[in-house]
N, CA and C atoms of all chains as a GROMACS GRO file, in nm:
protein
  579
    1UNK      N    1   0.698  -1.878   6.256
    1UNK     CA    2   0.600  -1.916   6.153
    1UNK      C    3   0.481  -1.981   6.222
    2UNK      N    4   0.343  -1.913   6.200
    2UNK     CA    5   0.237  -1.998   6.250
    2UNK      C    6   0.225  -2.139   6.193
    3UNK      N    7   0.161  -2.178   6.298
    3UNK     CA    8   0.155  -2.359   6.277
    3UNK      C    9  -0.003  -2.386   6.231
    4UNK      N   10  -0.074  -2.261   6.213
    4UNK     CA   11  -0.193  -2.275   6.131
    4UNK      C   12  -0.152  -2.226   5.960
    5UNK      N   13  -0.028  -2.170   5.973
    5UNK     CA   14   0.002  -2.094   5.844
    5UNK      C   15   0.067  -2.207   5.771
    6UNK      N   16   0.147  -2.283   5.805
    6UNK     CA   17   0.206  -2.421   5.803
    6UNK      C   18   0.122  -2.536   5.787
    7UNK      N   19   0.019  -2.524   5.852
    7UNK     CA   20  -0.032  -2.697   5.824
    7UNK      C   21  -0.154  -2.628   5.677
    8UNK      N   22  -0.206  -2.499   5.652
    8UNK     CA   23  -0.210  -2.464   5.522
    8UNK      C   24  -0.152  -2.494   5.430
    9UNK      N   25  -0.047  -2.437   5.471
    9UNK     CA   26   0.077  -2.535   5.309
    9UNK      C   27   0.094  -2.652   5.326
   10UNK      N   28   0.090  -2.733   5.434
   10UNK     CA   29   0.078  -2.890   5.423
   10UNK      C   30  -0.013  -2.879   5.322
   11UNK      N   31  -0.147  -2.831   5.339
   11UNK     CA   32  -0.298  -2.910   5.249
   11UNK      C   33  -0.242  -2.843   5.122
   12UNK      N   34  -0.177  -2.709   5.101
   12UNK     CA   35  -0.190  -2.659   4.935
   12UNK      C   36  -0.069  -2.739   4.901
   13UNK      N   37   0.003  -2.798   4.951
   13UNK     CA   38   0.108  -2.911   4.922
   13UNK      C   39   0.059  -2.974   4.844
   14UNK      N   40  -0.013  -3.060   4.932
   14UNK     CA   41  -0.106  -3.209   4.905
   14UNK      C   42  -0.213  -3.191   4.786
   15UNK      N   43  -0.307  -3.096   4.766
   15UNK     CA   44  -0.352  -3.079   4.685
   15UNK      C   45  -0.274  -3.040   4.549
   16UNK      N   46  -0.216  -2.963   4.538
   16UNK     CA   47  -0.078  -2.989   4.414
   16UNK      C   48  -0.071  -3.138   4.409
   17UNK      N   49   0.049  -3.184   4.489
   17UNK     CA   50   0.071  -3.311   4.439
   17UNK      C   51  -0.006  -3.440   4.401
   18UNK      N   52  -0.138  -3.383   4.463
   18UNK     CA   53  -0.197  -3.524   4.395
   18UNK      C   54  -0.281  -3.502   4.293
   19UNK      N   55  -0.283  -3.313   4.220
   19UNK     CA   56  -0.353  -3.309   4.089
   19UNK      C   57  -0.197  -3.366   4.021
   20UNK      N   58  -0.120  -3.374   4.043
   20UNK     CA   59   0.037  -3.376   3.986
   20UNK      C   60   0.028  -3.552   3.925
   21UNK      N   61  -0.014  -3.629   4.049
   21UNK     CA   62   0.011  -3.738   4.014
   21UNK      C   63  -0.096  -3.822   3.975
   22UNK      N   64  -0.215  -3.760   4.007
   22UNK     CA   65  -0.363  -3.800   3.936
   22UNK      C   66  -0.326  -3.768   3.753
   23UNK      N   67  -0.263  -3.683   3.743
   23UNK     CA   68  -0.255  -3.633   3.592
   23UNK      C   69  -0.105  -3.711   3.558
   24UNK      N   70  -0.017  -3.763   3.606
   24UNK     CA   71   0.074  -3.871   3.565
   24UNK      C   72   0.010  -4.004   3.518
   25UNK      N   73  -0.044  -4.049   3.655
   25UNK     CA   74  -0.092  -4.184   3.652
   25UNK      C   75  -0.192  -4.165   3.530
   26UNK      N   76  -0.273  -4.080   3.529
   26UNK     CA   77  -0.338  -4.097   3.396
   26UNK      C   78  -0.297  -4.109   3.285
   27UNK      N   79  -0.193  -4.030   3.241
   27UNK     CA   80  -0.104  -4.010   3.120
   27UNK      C   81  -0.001  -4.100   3.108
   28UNK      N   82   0.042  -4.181   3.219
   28UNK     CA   83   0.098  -4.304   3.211
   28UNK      C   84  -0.001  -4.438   3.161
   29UNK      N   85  -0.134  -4.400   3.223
   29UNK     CA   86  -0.200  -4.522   3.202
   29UNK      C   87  -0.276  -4.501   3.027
   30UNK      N   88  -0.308  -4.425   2.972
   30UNK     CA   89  -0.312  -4.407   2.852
   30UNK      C   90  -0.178  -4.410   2.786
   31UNK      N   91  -0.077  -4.374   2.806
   31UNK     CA   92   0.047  -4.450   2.691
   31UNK      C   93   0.054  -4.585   2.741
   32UNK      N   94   0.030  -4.654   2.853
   32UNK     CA   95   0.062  -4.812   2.843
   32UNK      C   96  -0.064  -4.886   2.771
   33UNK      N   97  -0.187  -4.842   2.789
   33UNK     CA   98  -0.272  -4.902   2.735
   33UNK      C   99  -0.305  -4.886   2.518
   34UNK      N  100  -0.267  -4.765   2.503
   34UNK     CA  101  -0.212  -4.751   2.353
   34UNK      C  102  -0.145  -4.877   2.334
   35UNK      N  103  -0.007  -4.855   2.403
   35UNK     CA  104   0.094  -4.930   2.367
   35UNK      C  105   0.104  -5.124   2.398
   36UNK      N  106   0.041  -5.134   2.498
   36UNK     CA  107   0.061  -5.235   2.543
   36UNK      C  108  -0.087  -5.375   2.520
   37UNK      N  109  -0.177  -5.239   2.572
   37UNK     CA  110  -0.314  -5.331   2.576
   37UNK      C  111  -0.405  -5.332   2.522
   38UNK      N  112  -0.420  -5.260   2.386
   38UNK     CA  113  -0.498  -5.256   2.300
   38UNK      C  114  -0.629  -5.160   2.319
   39UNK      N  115  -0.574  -5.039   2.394
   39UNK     CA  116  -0.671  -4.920   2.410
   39UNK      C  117  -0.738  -5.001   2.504
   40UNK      N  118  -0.748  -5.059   2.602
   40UNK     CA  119  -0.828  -5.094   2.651
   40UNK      C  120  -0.821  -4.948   2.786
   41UNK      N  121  -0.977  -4.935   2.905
   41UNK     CA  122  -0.957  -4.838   2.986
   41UNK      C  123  -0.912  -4.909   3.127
   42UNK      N  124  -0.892  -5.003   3.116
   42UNK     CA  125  -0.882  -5.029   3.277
   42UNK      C  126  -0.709  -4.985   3.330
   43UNK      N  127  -0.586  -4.964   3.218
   43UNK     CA  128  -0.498  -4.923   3.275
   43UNK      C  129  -0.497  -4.777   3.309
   44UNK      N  130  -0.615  -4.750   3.246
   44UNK     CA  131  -0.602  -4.580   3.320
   44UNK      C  132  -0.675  -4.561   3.394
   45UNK      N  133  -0.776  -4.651   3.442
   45UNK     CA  134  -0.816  -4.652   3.568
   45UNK      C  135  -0.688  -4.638   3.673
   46UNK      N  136  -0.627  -4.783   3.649
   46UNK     CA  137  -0.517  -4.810   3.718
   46UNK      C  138  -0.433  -4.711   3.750
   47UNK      N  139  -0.366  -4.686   3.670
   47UNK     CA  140  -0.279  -4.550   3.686
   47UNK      C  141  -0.353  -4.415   3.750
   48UNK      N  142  -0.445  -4.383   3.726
   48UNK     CA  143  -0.517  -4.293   3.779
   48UNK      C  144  -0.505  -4.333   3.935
   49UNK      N  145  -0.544  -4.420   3.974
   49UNK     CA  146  -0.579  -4.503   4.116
   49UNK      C  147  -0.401  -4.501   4.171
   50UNK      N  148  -0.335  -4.545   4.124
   50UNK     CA  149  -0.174  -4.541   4.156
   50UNK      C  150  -0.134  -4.415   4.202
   51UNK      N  151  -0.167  -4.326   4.114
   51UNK     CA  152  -0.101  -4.193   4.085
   51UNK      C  153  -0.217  -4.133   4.258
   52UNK      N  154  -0.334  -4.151   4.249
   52UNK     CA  155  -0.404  -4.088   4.386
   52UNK      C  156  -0.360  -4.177   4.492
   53UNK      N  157  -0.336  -4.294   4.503
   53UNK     CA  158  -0.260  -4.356   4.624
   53UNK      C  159  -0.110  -4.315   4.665
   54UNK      N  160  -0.038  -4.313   4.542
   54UNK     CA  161   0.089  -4.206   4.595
   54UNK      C  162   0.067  -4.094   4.665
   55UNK      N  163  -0.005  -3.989   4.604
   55UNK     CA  164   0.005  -3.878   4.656
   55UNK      C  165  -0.102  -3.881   4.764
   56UNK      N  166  -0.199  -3.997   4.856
   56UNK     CA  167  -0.243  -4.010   4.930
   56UNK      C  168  -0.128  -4.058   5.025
   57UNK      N  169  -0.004  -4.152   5.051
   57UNK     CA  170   0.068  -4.222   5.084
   57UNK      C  171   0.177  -4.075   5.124
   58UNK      N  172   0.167  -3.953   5.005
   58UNK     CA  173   0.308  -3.867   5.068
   58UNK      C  174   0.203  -3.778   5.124
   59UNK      N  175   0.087  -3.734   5.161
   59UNK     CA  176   0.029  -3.627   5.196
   59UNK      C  177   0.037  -3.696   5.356
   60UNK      N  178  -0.028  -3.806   5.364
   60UNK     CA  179   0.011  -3.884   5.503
   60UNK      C  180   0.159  -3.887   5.585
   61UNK      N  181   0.243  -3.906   5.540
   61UNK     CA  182   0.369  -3.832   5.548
   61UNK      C  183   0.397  -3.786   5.586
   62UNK      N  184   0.381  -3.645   5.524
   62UNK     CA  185   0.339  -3.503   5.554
   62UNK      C  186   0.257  -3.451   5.631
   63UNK      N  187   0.191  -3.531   5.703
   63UNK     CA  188   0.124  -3.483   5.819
   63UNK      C  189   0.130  -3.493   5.916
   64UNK      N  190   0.206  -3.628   5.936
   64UNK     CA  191   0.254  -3.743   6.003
   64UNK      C  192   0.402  -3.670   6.059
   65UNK      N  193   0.456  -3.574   5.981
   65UNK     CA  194   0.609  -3.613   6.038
   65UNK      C  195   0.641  -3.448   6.056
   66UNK      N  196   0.571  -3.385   6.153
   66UNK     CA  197   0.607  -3.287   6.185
   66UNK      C  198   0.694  -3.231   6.286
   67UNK      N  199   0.705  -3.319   6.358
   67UNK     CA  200   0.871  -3.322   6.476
   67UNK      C  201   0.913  -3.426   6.484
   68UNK      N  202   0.930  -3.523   6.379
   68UNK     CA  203   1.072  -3.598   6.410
   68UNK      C  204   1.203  -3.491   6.376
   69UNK      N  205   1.257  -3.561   6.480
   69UNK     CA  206   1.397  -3.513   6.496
   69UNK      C  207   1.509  -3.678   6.483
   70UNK      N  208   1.551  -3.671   6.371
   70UNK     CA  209   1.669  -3.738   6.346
   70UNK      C  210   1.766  -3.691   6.357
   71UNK      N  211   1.846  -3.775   6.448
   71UNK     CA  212   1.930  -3.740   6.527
   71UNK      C  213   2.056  -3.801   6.516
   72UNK      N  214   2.173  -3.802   6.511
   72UNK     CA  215   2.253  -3.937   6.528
   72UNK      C  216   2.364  -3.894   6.636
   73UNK      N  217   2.409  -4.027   6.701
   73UNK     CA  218   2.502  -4.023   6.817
   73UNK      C  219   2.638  -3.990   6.728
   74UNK      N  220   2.734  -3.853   6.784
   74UNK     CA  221   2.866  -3.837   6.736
   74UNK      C  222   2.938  -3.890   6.848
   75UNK      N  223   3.082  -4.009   6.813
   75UNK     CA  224   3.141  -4.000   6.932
   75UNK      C  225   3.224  -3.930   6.961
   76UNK      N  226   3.261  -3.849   7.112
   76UNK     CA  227   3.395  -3.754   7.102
   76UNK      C  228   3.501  -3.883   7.192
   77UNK      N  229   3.570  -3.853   7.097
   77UNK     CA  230   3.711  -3.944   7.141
   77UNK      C  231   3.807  -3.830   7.188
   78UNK      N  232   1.127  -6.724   1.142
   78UNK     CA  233   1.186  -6.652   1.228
   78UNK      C  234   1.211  -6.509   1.182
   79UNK      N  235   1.167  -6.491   1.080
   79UNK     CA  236   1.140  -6.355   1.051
   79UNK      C  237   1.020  -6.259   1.129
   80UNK      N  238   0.902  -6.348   1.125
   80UNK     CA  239   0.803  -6.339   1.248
   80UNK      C  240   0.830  -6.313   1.324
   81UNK      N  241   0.917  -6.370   1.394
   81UNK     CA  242   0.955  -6.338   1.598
   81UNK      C  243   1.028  -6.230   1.577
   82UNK      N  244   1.133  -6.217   1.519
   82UNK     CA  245   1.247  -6.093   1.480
   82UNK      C  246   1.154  -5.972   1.498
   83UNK      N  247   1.060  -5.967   1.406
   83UNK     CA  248   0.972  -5.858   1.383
   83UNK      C  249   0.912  -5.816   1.491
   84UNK      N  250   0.816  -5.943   1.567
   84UNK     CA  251   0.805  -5.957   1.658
   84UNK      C  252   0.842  -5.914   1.753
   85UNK      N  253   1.021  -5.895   1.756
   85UNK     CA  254   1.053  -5.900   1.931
   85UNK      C  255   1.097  -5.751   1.869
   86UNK      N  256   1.149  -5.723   1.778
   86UNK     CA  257   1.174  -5.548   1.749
   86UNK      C  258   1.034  -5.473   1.798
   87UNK      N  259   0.959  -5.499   1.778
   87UNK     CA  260   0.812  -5.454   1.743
   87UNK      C  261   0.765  -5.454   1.946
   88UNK      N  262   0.835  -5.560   1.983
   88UNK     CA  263   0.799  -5.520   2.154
   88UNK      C  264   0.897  -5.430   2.170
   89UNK      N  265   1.043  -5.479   2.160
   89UNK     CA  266   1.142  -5.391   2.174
   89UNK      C  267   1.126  -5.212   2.176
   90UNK      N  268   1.047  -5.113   2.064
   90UNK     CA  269   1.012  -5.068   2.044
   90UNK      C  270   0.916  -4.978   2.149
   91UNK      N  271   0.806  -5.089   2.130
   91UNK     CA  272   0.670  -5.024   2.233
   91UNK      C  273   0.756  -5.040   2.408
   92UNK      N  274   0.817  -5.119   2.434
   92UNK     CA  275   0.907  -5.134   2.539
   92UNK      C  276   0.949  -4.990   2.569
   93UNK      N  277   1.072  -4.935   2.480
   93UNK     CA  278   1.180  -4.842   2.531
   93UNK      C  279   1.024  -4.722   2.480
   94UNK      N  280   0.933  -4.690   2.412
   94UNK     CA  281   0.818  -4.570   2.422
   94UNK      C  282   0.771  -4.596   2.570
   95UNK      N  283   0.738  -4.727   2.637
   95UNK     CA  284   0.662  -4.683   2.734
   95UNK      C  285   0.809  -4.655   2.894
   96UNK      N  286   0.898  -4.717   2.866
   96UNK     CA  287   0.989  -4.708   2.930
   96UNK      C  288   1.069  -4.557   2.967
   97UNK      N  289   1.054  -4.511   2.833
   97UNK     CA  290   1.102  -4.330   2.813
   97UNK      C  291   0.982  -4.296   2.871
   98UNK      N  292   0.881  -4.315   2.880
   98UNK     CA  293   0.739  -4.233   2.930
   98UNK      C  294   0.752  -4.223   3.077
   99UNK      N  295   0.814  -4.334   3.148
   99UNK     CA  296   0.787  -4.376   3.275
   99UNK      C  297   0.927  -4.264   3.315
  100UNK      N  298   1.013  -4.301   3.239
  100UNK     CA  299   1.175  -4.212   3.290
  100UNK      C  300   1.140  -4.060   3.300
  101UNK      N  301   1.080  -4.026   3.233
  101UNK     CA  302   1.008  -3.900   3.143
  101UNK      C  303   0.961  -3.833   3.281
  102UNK      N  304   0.862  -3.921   3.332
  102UNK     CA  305   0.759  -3.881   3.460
  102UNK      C  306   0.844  -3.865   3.569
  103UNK      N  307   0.917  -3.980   3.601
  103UNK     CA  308   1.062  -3.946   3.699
  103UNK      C  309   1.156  -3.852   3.693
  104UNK      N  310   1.182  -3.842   3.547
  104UNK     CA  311   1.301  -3.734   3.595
  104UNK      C  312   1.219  -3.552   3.600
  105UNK      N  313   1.107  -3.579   3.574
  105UNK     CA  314   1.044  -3.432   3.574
  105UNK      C  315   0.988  -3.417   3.716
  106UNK      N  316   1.010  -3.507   3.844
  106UNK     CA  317   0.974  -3.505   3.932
  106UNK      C  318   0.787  -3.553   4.003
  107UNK      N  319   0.739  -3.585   3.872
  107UNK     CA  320   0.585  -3.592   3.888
  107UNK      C  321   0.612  -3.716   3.980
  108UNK      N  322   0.703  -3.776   3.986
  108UNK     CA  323   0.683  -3.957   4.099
  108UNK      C  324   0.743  -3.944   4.226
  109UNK      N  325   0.754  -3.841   4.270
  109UNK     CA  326   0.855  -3.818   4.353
  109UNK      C  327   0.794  -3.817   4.489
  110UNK      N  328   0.844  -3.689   4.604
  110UNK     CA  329   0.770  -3.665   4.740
  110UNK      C  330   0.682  -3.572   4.682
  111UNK      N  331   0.620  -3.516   4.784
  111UNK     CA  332   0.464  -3.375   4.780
  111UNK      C  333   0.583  -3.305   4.735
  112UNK      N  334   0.691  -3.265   4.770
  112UNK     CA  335   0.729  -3.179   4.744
  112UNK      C  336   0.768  -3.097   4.627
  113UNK      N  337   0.795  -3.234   4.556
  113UNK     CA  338   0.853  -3.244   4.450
  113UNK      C  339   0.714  -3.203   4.311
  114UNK      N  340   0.612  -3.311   4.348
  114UNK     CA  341   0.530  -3.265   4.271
  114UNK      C  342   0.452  -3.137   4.299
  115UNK      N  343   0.443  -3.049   4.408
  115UNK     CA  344   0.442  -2.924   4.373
  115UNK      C  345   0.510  -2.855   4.315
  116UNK      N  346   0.649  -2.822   4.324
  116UNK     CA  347   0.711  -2.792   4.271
  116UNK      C  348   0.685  -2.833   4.123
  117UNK      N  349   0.656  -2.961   4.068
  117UNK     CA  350   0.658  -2.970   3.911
  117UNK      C  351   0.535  -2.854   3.881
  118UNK      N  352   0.411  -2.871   3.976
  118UNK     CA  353   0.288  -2.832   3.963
  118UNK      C  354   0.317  -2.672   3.918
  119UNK      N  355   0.332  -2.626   3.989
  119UNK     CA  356   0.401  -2.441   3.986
  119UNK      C  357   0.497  -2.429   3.884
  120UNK      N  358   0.616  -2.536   3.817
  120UNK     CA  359   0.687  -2.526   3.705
  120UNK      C  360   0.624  -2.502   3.607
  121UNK      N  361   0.477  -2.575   3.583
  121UNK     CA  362   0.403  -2.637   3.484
  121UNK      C  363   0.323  -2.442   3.467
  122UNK      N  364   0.266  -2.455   3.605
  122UNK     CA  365   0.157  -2.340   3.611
  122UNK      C  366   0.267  -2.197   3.549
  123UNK      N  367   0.357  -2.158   3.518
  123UNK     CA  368   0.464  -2.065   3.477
  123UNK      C  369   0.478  -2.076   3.326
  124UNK      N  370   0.464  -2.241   3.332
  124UNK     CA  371   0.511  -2.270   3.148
  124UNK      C  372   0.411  -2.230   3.056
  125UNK      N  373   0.288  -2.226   3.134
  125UNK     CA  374   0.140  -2.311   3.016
  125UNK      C  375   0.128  -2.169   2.962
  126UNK      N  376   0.069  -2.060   3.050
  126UNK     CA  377   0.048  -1.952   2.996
  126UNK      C  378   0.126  -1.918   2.878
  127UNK      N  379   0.278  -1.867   2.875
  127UNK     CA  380   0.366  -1.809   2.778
  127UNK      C  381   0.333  -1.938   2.689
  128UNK      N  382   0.323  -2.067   2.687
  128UNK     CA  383   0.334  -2.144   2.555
  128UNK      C  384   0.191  -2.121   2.504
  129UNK      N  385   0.085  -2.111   2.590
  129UNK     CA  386  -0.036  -2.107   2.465
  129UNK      C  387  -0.080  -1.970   2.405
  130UNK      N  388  -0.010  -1.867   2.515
  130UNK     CA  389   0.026  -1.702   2.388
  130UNK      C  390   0.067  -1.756   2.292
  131UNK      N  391   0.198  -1.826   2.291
  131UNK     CA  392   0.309  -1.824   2.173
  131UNK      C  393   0.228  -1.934   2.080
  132UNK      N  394   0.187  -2.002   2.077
  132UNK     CA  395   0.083  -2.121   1.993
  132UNK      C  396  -0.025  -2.015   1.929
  133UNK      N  397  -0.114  -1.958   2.022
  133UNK     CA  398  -0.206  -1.896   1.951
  133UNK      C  399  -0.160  -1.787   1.835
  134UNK      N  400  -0.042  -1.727   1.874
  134UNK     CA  401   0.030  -1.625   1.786
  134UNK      C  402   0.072  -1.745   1.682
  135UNK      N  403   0.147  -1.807   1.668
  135UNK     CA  404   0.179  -1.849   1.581
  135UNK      C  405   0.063  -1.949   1.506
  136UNK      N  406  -0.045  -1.972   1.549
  136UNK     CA  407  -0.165  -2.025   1.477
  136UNK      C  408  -0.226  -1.899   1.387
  137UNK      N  409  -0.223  -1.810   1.477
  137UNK     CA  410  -0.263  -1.653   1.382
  137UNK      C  411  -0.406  -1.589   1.495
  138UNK      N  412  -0.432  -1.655   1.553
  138UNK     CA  413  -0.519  -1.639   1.657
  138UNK      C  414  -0.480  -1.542   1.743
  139UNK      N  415  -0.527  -1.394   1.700
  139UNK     CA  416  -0.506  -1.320   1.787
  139UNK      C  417  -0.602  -1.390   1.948
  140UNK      N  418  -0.543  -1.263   2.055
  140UNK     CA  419  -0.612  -1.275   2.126
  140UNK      C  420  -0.676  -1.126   2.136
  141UNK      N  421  -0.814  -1.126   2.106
  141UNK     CA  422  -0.888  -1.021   2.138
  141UNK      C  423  -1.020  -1.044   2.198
  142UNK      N  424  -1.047  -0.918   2.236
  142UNK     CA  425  -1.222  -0.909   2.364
  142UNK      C  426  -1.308  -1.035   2.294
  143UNK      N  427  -1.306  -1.039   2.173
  143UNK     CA  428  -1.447  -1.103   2.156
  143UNK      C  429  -1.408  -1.227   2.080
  144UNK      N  430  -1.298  -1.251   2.041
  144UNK     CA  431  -1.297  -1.398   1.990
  144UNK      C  432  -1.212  -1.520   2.105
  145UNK      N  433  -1.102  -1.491   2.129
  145UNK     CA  434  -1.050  -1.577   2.254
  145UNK      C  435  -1.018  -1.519   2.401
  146UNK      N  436  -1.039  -1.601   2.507
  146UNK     CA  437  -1.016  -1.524   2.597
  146UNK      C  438  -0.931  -1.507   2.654
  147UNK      N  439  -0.846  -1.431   2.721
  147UNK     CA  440  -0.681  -1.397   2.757
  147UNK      C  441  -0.614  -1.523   2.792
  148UNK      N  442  -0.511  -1.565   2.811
  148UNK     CA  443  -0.438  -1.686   2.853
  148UNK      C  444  -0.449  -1.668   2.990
  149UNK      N  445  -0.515  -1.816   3.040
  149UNK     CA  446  -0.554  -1.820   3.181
  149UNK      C  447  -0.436  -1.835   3.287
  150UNK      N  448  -0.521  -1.801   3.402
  150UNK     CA  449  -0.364  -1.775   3.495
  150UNK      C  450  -0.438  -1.886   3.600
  151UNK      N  451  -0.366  -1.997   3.605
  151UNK     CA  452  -0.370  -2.090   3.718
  151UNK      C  453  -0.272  -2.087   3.854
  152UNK      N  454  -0.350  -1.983   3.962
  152UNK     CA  455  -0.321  -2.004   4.100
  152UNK      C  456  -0.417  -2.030   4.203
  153UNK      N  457  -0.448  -2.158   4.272
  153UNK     CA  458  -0.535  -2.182   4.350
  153UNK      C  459  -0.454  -2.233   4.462
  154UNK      N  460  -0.474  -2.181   4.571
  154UNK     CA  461  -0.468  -2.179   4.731
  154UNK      C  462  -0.586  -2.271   4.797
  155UNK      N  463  -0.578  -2.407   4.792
  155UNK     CA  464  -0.684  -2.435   4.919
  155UNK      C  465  -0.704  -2.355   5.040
  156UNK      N  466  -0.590  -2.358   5.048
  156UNK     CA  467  -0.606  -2.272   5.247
  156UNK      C  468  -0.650  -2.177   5.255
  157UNK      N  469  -0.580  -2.127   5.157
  157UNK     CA  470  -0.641  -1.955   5.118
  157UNK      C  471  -0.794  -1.941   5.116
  158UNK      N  472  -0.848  -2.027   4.999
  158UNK     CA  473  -1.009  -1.990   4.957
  158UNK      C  474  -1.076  -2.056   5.080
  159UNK      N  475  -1.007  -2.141   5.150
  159UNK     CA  476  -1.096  -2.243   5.285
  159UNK      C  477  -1.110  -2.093   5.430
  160UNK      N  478  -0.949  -2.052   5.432
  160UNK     CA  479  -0.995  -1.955   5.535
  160UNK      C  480  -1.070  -1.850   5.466
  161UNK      N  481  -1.083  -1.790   5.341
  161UNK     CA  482  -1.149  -1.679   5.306
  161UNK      C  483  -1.306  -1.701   5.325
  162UNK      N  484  -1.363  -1.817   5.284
  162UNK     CA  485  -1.487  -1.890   5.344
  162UNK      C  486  -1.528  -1.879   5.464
  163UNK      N  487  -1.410  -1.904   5.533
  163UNK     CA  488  -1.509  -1.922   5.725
  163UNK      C  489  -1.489  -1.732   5.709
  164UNK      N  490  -1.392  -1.726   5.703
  164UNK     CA  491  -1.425  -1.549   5.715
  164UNK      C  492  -1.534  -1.507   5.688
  165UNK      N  493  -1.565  -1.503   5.558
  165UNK     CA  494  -1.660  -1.413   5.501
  165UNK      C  495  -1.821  -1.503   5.595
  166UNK      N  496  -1.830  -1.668   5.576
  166UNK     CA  497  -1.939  -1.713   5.674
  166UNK      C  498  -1.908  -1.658   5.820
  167UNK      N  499  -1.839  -1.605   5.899
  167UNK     CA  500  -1.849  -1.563   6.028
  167UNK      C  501  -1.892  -1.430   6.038
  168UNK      N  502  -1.832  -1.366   5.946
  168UNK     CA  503  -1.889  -1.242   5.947
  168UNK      C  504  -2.032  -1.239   5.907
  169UNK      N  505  -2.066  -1.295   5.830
  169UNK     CA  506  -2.209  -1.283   5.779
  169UNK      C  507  -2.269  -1.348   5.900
  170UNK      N  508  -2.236  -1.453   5.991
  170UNK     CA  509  -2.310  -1.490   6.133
  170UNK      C  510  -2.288  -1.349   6.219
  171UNK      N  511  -2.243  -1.276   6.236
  171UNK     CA  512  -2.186  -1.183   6.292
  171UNK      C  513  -2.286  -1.085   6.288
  172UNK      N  514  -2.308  -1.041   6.174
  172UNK     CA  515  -2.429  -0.967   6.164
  172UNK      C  516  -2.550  -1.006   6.141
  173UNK      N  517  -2.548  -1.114   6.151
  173UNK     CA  518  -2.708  -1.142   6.119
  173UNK      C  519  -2.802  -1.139   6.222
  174UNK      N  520  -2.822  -1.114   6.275
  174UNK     CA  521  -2.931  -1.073   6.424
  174UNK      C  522  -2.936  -0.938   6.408
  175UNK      N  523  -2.850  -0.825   6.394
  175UNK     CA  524  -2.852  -0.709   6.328
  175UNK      C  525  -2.943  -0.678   6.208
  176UNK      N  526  -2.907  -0.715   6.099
  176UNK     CA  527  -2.956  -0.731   5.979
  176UNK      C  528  -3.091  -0.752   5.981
  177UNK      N  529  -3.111  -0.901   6.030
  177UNK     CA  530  -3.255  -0.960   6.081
  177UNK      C  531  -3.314  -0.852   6.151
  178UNK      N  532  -3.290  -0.759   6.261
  178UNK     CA  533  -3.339  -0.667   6.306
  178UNK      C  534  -3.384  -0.570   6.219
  179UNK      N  535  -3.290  -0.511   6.124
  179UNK     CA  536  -3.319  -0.409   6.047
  179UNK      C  537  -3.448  -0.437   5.928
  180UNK      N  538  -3.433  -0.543   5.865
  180UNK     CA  539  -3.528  -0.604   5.787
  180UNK      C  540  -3.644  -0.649   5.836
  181UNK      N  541  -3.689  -0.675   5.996
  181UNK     CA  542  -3.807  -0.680   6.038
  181UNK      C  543  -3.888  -0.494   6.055
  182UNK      N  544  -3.740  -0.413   6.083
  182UNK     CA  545  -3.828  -0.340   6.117
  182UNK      C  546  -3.882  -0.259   5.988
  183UNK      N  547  -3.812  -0.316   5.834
  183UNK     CA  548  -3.828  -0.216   5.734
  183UNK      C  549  -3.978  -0.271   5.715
  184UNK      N  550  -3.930  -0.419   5.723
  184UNK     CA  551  -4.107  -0.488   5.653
  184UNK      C  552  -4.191  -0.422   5.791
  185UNK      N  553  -4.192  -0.470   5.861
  185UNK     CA  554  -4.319  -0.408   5.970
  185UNK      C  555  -4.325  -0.234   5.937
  186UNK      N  556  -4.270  -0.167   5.874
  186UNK     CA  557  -4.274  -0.017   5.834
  186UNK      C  558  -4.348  -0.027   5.719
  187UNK      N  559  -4.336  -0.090   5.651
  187UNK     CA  560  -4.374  -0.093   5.512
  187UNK      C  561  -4.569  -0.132   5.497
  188UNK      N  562  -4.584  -0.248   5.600
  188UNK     CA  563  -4.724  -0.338   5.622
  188UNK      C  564  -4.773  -0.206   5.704
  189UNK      N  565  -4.734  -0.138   5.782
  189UNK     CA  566  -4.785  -0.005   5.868
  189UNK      C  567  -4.814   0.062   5.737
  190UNK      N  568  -4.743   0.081   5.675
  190UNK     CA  569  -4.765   0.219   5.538
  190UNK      C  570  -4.861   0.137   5.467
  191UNK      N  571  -4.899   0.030   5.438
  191UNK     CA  572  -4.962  -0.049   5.326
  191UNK      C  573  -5.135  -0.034   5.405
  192UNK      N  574  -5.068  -0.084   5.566
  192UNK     CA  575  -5.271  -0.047   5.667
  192UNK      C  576  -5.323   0.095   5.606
  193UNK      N  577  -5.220   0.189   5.612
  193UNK     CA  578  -5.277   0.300   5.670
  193UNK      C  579  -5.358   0.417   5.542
   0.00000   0.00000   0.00000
């Protein structure tokens, strides 16, 4: 598998997941602010901002962790 | 104490709505790794189409040429449209000194025919 074909789907990854969680955090932050705060907009700021720092936080990740190898010691007895 | 009762039902309430909302988002995977929320992303992109046929049919809304337009198909490739870009810009660098050639010599043909 190319490793230019691969770090492609890293980015069409990342771009998914953070229309994924830009559109959570929003829809989270409009039912808490209905519910909680009196329509006010700053929790859907919030959530909006949450929801793009997650999926900023796993795209990093994901870019980040392309040969670890976890490993663990077996003992032979 | 009828007040507070009401009161604490009345949080109780908005509590377990925003609480199911949050469970809601978790267990459908939207909070999860990249992975996960692609995956919801592409679940979603499969669902939308067939449900807003089936809505518009059952609203009575046909779909035809001139009143609605077909049920949209959401597939977008960053990588895809990013390499199709440098492609199509390299090639167009590719020929352009060519091109540029050909178009000087049509106009300088043309200003010759226009002297003469």
């Amino acid at each position: 598998m190319a490793s230019e074909g691969d770090l492609g789907r890293k980015w069409d990854r990342c771009v998914a997941d953070s229309a994924v969680k830009l559109g959570a955090g929003f829809g989270l932050g409009i039912v808490f602010s209905v519910i909680f705060f009196k329509r006010k907009s700053w929790p859907i700021a919030f959530g909006s901002g949450m929801g793009l720092g997650m999926a900023y936080s796993n795209c990093q990740h994901d870019f980040q962790s392309p040969y670890l190898l976890h490993g663990k010691f077996v003992k032979v007895s | 104490l009828n007040c507070f009762i009401f009161d604490s039902f009345r949080f109780l309430i908005k509590g377990g709505l925003a609480g199911a909302a949050v469970y809601v988002a978790y267990d459908q995977g939207l909070l999860g790794s990249g992975t996960q929320g692609a995956e919801a992303l592409k679940k979603a992109q499969e669902t939308l189409p067939p449900a807003i046929q089936e809505w518009t049919s059952y609203l009575g809304w046909e779909v035809r040429a001139a009143q609605l337009p077909p049920t949209p198909k959401f597939d977008f490739s960053l990588s895809d449209a990013w390499n199709k870009g440098v492609h199509t810009v390299m090639s167009a660098l590719s020929v352009a000194p060519t091109r540029a050639c050909e178009y000087t010599m049509e106009g300088w043909k043309y200003v010759k025919d226009l002297v003469k």
